[in-house]
C-alpha positions as CSV (number, residue, x, y, z in Angstrom):
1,X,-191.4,-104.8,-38.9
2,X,-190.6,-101.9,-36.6
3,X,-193.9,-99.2,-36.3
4,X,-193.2,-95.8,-35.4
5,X,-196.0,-93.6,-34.8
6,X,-196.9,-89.9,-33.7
7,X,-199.4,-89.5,-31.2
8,X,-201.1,-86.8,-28.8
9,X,-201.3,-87.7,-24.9
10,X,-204.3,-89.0,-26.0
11,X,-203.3,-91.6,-28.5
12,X,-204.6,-89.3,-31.5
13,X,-203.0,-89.5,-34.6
14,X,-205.4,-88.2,-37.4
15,X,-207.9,-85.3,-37.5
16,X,-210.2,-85.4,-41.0
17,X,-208.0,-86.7,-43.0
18,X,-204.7,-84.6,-41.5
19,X,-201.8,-85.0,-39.0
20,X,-202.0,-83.9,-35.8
21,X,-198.5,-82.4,-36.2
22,X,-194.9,-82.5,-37.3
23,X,-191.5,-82.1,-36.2
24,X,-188.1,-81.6,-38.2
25,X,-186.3,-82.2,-35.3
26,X,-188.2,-86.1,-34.9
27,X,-187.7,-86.4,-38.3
28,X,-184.6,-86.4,-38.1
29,X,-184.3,-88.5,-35.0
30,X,-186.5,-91.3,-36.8
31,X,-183.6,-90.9,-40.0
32,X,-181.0,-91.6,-37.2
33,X,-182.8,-94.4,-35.6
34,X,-183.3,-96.0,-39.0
35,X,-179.9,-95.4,-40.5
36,X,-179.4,-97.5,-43.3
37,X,-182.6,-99.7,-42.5
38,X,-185.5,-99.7,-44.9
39,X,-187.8,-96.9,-43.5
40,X,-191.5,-97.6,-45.2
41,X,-194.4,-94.7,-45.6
42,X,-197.1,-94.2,-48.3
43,X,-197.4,-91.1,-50.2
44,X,-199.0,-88.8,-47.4
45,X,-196.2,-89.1,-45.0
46,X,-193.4,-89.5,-47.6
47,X,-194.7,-85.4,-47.9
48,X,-192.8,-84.4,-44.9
49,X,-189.8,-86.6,-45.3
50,X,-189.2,-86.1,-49.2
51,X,-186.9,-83.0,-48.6
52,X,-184.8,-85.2,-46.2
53,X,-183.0,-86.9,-49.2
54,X,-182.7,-90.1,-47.3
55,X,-181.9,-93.1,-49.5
56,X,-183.2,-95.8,-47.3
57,X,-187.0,-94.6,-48.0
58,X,-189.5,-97.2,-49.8
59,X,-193.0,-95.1,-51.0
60,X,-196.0,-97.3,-50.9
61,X,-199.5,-97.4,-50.2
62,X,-199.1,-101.1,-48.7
63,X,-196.2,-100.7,-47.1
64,X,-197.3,-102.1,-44.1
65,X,-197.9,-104.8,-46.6
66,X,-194.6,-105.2,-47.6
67,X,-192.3,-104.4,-44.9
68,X,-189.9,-106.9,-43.8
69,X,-188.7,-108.3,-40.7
70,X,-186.1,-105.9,-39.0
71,X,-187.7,-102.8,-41.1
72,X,-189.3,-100.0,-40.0
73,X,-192.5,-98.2,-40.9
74,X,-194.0,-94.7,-40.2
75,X,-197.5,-95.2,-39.7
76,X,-199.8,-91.6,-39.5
77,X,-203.0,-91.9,-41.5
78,X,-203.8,-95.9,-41.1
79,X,-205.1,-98.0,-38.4
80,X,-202.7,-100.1,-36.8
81,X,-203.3,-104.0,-36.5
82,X,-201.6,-104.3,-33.0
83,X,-202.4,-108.5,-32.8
84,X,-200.4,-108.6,-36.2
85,X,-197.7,-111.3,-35.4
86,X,-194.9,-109.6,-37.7
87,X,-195.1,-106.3,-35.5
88,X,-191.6,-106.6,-33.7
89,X,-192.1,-103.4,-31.6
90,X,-193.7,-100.1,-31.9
91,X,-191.9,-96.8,-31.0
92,X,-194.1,-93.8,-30.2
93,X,-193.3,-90.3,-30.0
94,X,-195.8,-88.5,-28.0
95,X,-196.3,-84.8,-28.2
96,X,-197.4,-83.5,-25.2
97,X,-200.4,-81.9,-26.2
98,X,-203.7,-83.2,-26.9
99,X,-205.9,-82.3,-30.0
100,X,-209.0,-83.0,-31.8
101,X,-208.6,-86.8,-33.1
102,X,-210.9,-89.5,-35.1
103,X,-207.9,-92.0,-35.7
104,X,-206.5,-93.2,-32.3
105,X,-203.2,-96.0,-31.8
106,X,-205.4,-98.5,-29.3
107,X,-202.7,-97.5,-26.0
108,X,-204.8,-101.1,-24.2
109,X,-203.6,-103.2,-27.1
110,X,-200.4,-101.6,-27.3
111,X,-199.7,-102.2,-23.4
112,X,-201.4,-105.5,-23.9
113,X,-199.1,-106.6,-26.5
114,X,-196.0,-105.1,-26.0
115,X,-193.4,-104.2,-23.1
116,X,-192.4,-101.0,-22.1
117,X,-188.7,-101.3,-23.1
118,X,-187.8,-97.7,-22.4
119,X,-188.8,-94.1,-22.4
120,X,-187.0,-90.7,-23.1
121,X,-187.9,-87.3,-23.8
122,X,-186.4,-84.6,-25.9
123,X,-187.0,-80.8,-27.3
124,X,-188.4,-80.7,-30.8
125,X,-188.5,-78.0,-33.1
126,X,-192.3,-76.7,-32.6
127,X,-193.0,-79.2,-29.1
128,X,-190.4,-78.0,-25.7
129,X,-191.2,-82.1,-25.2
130,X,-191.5,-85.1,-27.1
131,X,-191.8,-88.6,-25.7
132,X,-190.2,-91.2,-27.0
133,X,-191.8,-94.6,-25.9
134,X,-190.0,-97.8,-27.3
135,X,-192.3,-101.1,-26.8
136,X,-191.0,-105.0,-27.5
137,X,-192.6,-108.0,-27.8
């Protein structure tokens, strides 16, 4: 499985129970990416993708359960097992802005784990940058 993930510069993800932010224009950059690929969520992020009408989405609380090898998975309100074996790669978009967190991606694990494959940046809708880190095993 493929994890993509939103974080702050600080690795936040999750404030009490909410997302740090959203973008329409990384949504539909992740629905790109993905394509025809299976492109898992649970309930809580499916919220901001539902509207999308993309048929390649798979709704389920243990999704990161289920996903297969080669499929992706948006990850915004769980901890992420970084030392699980069937993690391919991660990508992470970074906003560049930091705010208030209690759920953080572990950036030492992440490093530890994974290469640096490449790195971009782009405009979003409601962020003038987004960073787009792509990590391999």
């Amino acid at each position: 499985m493929i994890i993509l993930v939103c974080t702050d510069e600080s690795g936040g993800m999750l404030f009490h129970g909410r997302r740090q932010s959203q973008d329409r224009i990384l949504r539909d950059k992740i629905l790109d990416l993905t394509g025809d690929s299976v492109l898992w969520m649970n309930a809580y992020s499916y919220g901001q993708f539902q509207q999308e009408g993309a048929k390649n989405l798979r709704v389920d609380e243990e999704f990161l359960q289920k996903a297969a090898e080669g499929e992706f998975c948006f990850v915004e309100d769980k901890p992420l097992n970084l030392e699980d074996e069937r993690i391919e790669g991660v990508i992470r978009y970074c906003w560049n802005r930091t705010y208030p967190a209690d759920l953080f991606l572990d950036e030492k694990k992440l490093r530890a784990r994974f290469l640096l494959a490449g790195r971009k940046e782009f405009a979003g809708y409601s962020h003038e940058k987004i960073t787009q880190e792509v990590y391999v095993r």
